[in-house]
Backbone and ligand atoms as CSV (ligand in chain L), in Angstrom:
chain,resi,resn,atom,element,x,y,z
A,1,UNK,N,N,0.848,-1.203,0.000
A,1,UNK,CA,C,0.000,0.000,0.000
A,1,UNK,C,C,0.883,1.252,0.000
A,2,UNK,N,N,0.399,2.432,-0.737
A,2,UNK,CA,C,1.424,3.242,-1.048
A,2,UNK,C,C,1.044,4.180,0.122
A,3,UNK,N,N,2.505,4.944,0.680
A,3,UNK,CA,C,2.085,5.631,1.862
A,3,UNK,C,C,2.109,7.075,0.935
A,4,UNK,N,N,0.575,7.857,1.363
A,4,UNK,CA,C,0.590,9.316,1.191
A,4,UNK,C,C,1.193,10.343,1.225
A,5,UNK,N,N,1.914,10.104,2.951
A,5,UNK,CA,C,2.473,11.056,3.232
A,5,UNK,C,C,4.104,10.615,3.275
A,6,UNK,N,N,4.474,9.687,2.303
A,6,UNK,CA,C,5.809,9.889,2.681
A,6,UNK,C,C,6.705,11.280,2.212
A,7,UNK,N,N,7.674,11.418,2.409
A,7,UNK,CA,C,8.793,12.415,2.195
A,7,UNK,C,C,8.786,13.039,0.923
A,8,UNK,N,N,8.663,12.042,-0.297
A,8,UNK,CA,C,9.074,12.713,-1.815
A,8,UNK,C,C,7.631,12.919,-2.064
A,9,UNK,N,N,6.213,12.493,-1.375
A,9,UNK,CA,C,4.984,12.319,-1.589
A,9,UNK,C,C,4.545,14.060,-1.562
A,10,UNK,N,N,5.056,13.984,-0.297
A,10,UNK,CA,C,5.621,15.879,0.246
A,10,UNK,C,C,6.348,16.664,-0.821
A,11,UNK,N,N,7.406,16.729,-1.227
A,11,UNK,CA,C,7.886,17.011,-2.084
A,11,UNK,C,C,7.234,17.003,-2.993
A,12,UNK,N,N,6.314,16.421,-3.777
A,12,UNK,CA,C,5.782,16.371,-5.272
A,12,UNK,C,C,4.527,17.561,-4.880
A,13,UNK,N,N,3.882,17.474,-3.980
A,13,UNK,CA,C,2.927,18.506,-3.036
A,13,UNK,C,C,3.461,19.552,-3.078
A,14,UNK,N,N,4.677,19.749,-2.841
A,14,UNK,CA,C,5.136,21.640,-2.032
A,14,UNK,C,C,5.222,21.537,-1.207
A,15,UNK,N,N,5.314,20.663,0.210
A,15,UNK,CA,C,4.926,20.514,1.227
A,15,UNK,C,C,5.831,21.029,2.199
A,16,UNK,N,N,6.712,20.456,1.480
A,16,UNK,CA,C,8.598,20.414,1.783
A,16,UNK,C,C,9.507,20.658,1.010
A,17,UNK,N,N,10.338,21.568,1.241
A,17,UNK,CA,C,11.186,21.917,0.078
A,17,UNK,C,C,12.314,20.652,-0.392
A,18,UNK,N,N,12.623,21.775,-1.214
A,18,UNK,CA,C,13.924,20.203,-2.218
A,18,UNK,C,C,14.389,21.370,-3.418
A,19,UNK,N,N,16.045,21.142,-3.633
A,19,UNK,CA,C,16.787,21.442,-4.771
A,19,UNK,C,C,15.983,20.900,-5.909
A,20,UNK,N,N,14.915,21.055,-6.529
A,20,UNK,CA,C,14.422,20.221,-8.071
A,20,UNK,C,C,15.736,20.862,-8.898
A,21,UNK,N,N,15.917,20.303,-9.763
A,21,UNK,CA,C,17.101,20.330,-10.748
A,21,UNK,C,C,16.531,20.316,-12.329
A,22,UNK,N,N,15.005,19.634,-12.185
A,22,UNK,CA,C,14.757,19.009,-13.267
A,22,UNK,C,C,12.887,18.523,-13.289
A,23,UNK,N,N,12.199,19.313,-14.196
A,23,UNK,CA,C,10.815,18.767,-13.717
A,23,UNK,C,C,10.268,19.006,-15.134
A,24,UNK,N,N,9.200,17.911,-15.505
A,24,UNK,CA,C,8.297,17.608,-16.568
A,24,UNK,C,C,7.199,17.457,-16.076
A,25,UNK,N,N,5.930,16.878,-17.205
A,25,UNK,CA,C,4.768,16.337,-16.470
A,25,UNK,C,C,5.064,14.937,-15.542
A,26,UNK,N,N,5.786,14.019,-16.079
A,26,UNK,CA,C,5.328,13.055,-15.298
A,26,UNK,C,C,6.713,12.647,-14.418
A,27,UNK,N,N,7.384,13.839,-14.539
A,27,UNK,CA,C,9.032,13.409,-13.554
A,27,UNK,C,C,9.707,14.733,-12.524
A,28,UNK,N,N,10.176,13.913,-11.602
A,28,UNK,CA,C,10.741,15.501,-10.890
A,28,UNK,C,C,12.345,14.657,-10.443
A,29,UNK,N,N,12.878,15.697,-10.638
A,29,UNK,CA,C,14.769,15.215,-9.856
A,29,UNK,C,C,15.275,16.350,-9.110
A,30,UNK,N,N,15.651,15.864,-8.136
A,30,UNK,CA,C,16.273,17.123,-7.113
A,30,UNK,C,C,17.457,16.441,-6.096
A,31,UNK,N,N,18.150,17.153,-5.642
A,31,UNK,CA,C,19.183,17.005,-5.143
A,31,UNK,C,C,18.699,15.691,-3.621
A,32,UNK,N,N,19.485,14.629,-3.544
A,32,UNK,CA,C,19.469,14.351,-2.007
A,32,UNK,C,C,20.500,14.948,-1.177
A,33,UNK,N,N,19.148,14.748,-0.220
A,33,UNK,CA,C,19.848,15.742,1.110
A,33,UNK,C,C,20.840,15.193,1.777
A,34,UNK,N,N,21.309,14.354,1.851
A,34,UNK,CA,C,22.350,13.315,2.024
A,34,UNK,C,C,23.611,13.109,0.735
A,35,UNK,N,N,24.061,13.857,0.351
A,35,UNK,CA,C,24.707,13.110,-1.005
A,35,UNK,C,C,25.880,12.110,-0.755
A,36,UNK,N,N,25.984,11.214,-1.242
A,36,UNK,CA,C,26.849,10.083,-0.837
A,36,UNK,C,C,28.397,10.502,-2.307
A,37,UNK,N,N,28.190,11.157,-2.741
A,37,UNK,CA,C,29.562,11.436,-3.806
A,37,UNK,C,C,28.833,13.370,-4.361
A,38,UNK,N,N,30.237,13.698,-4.932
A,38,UNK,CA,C,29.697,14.938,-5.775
A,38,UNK,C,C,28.699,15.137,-6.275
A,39,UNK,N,N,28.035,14.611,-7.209
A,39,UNK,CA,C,26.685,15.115,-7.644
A,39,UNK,C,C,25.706,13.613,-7.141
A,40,UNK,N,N,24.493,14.159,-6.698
A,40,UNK,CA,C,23.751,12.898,-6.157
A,40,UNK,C,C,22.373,13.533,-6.202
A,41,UNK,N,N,21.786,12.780,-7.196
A,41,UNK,CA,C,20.066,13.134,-7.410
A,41,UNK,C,C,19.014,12.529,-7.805
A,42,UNK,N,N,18.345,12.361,-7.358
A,42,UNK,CA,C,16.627,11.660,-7.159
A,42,UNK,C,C,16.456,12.071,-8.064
A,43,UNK,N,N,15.661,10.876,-8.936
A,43,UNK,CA,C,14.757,10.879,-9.941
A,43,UNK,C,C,13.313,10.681,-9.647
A,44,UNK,N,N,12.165,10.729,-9.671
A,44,UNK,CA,C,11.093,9.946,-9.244
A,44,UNK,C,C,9.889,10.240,-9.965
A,45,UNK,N,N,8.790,9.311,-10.458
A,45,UNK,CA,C,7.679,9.694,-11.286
A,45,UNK,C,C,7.126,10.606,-10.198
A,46,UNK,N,N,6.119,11.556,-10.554
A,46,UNK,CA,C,4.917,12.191,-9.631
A,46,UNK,C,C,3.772,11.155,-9.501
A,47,UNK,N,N,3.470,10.101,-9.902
A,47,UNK,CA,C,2.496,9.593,-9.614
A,47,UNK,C,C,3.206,8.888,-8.839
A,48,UNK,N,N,2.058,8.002,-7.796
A,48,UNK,CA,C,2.179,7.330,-6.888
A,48,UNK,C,C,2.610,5.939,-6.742
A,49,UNK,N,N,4.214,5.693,-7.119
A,49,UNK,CA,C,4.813,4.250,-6.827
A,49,UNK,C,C,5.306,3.703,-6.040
A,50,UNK,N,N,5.038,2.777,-5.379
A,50,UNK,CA,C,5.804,2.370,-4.520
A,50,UNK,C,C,7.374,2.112,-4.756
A,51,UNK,N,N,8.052,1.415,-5.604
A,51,UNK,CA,C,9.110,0.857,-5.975
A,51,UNK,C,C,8.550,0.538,-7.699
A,52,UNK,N,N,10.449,0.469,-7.784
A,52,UNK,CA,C,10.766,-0.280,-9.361
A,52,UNK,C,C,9.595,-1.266,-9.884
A,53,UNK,N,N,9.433,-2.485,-8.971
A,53,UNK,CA,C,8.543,-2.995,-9.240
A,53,UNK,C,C,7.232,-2.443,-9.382
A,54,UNK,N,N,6.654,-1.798,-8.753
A,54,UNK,CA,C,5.271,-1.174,-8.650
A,54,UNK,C,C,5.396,-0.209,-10.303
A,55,UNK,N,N,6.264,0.718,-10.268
A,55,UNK,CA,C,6.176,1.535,-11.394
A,55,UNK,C,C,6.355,0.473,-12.734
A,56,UNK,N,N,7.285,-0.458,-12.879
A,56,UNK,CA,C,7.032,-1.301,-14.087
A,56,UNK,C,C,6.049,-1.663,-14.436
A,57,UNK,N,N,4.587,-2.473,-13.085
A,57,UNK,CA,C,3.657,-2.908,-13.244
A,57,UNK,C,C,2.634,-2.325,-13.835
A,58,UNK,N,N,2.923,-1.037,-13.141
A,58,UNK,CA,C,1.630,0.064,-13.246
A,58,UNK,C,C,1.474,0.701,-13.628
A,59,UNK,N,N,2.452,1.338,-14.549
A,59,UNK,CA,C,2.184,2.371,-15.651
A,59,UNK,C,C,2.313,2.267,-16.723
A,60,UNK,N,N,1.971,3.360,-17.521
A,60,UNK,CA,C,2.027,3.110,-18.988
A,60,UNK,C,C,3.648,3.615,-19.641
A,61,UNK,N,N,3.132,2.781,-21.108
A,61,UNK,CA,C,5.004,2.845,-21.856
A,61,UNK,C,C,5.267,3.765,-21.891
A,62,UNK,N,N,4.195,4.964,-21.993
A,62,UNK,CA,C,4.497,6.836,-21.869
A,62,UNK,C,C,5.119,7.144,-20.813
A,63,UNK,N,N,4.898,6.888,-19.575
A,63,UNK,CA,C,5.187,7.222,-18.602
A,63,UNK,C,C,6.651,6.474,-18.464
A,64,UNK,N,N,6.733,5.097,-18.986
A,64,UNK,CA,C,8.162,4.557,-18.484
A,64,UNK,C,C,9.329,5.250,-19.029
A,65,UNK,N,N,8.967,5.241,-20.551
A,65,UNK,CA,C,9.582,5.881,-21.437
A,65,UNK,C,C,10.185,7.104,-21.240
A,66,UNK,N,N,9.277,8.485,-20.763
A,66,UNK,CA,C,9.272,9.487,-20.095
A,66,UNK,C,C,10.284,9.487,-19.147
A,67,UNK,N,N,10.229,8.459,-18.106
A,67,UNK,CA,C,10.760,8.895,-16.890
A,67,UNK,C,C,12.184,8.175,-17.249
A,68,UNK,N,N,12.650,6.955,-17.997
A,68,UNK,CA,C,14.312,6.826,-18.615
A,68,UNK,C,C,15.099,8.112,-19.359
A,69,UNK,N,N,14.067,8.472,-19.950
A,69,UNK,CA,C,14.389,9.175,-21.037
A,69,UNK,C,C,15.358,10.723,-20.332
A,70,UNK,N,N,14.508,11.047,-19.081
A,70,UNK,CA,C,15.368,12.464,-18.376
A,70,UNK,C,C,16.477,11.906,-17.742
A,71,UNK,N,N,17.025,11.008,-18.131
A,71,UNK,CA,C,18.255,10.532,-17.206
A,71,UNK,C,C,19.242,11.211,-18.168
A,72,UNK,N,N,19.583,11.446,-19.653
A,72,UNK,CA,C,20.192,12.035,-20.685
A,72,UNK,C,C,20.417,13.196,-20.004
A,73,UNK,N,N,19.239,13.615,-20.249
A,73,UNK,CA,C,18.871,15.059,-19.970
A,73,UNK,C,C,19.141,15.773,-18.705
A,74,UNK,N,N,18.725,15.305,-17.447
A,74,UNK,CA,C,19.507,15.537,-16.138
A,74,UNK,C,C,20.977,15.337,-16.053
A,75,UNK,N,N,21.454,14.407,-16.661
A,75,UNK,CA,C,23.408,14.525,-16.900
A,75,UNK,C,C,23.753,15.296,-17.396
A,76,UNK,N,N,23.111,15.245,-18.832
A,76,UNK,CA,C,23.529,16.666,-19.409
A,76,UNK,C,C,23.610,18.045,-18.588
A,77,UNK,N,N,22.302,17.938,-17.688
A,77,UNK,CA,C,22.504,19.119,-17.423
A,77,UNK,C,C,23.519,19.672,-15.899
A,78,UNK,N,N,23.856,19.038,-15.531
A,78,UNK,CA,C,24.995,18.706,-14.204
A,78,UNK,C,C,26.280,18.560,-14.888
A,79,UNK,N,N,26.281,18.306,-16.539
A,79,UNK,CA,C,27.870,18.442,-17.014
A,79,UNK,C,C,28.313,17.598,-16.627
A,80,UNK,N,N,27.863,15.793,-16.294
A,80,UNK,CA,C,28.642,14.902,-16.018
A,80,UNK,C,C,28.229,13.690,-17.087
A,81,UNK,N,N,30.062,13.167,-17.774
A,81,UNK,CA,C,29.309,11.722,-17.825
A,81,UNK,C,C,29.703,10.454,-17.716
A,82,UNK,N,N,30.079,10.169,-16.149
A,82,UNK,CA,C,30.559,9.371,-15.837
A,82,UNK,C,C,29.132,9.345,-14.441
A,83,UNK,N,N,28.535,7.879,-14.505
A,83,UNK,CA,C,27.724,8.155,-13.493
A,83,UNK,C,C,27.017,6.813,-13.293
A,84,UNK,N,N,26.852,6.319,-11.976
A,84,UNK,CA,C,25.766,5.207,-11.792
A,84,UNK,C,C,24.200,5.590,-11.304
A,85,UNK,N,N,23.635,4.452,-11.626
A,85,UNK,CA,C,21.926,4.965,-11.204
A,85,UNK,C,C,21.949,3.659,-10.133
A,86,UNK,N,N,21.084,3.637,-9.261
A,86,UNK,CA,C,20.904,2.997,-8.467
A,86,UNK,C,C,19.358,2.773,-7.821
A,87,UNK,N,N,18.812,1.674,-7.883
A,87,UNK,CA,C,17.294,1.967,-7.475
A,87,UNK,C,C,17.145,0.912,-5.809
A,88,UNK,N,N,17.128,1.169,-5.441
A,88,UNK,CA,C,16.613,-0.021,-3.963
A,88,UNK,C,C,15.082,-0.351,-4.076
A,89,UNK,N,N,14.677,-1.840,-4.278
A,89,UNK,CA,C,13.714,-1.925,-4.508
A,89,UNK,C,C,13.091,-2.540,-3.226
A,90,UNK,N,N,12.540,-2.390,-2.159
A,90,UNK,CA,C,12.019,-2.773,-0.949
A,90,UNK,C,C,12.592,-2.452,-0.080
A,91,UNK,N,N,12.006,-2.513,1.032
A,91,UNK,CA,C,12.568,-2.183,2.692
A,91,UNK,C,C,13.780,-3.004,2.714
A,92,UNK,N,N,13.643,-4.122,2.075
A,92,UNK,CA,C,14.928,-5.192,2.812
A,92,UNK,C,C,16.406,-4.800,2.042
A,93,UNK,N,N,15.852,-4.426,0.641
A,93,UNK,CA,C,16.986,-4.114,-0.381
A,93,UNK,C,C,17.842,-2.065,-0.054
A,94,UNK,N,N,17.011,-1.801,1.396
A,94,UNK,CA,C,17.973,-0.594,1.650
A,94,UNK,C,C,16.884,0.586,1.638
A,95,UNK,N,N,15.655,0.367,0.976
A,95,UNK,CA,C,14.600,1.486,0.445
A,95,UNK,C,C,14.212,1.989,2.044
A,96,UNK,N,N,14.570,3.401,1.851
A,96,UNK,CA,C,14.091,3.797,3.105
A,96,UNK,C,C,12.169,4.997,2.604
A,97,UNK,N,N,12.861,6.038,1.422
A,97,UNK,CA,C,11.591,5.790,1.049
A,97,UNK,C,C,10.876,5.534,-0.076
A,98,UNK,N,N,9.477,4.868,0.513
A,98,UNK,CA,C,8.962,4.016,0.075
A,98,UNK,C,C,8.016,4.621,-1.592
A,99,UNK,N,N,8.684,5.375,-2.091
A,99,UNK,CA,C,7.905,6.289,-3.418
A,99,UNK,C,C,9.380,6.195,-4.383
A,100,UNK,N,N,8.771,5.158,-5.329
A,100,UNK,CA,C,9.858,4.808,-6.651
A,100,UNK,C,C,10.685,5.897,-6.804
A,101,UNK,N,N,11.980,5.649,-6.304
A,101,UNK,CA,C,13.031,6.929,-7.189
A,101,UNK,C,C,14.404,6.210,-7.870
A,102,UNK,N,N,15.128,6.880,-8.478
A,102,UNK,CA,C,16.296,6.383,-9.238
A,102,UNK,C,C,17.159,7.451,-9.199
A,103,UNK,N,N,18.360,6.748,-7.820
A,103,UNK,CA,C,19.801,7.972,-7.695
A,103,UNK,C,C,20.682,7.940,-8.611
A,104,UNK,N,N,21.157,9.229,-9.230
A,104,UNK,CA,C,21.923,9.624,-10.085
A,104,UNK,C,C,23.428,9.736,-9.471
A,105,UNK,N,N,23.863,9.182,-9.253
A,105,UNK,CA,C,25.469,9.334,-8.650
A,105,UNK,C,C,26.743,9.452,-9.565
A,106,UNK,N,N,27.579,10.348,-9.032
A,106,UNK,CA,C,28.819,10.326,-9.517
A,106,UNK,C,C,29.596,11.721,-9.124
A,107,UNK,N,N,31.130,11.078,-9.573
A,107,UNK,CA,C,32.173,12.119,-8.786
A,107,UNK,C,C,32.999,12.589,-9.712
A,108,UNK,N,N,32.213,12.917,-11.252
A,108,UNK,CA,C,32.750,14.033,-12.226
A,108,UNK,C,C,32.747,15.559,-11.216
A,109,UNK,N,N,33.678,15.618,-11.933
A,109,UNK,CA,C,33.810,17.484,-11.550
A,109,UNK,C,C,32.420,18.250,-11.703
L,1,AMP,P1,P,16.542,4.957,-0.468
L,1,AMP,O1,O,17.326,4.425,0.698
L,1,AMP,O2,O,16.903,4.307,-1.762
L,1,AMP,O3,O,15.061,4.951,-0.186
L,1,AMP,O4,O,17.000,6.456,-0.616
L,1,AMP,C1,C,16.342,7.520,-0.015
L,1,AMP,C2,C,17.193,8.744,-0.236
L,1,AMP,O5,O,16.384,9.884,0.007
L,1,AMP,C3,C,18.403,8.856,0.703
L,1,AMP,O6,O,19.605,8.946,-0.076
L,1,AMP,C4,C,18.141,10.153,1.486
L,1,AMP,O7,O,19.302,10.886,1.731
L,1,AMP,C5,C,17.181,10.891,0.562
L,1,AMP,N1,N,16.276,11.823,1.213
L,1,AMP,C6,C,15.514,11.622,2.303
L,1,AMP,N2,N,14.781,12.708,2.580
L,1,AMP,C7,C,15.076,13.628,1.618
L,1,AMP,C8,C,14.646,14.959,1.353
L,1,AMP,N3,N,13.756,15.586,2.139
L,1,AMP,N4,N,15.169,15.605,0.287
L,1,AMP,C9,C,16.068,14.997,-0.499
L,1,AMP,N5,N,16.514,13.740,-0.304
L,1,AMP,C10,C,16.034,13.067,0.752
């Protein structure tokens, strides 16, 4: 069950602020508040996913399509291209929260 009020749920709301870097209709990316290397940033649909799995299941090819597709486009625009993505898919696999995102990492200049 998808929680409402989690953190990025807030974030997609206004609720709570966030560095956005990067926003369309169906995608938003903004800085984590934590960065684990030089550039480090959340990807995440605005609709309501739980995880990788949930968003594969449940949306449409527009939307999947859409939301791979700004990964170009967000590098590009950070001037890096050396970079891993990383998704944690469940509580057990590290997911703390629980609203599908995909970290952009890396330690280009
Ligand atoms: P995960 O463990 O894959 O669920 O990753 C959650 C990420 O969200 C962590 O890297 C956190 O540092 C990041 N995070 C948590 N709260 C916020 C927030 N308010 N703004 C930006 N990033 C956040």
């Amino acid at each position: 069950m998808y929680d409402i009020n989690n953190v990025f749920a807030r974030i997609i709301k206004g609720e709570i602020p966030a560095t956005i870097i990067y926003e369309n209709e169906y995608a938003m990316a903004f800085k984590d508040i934590n960065p684990k290397a030089k550039h480090h940033v959340l990807l995440i649909p605005k609709k309501p996913f739980t995880h990788l799995t949930d968003f594969m299941k449940n949306s449409n090819s527009t939307e999947i399509s859409d939301f791979f597709s700004t990964i170009p486009i967000i590098t590009k625009q950070l001037g890096i291209k050396n970079y891993k993505i990383l998704s944690n898919n469940g509580e057990k696999a590290g997911q703390e929260v629980p609203h599908f995102h995909i970290h952009i990492i890396s330690n280009d200049d």
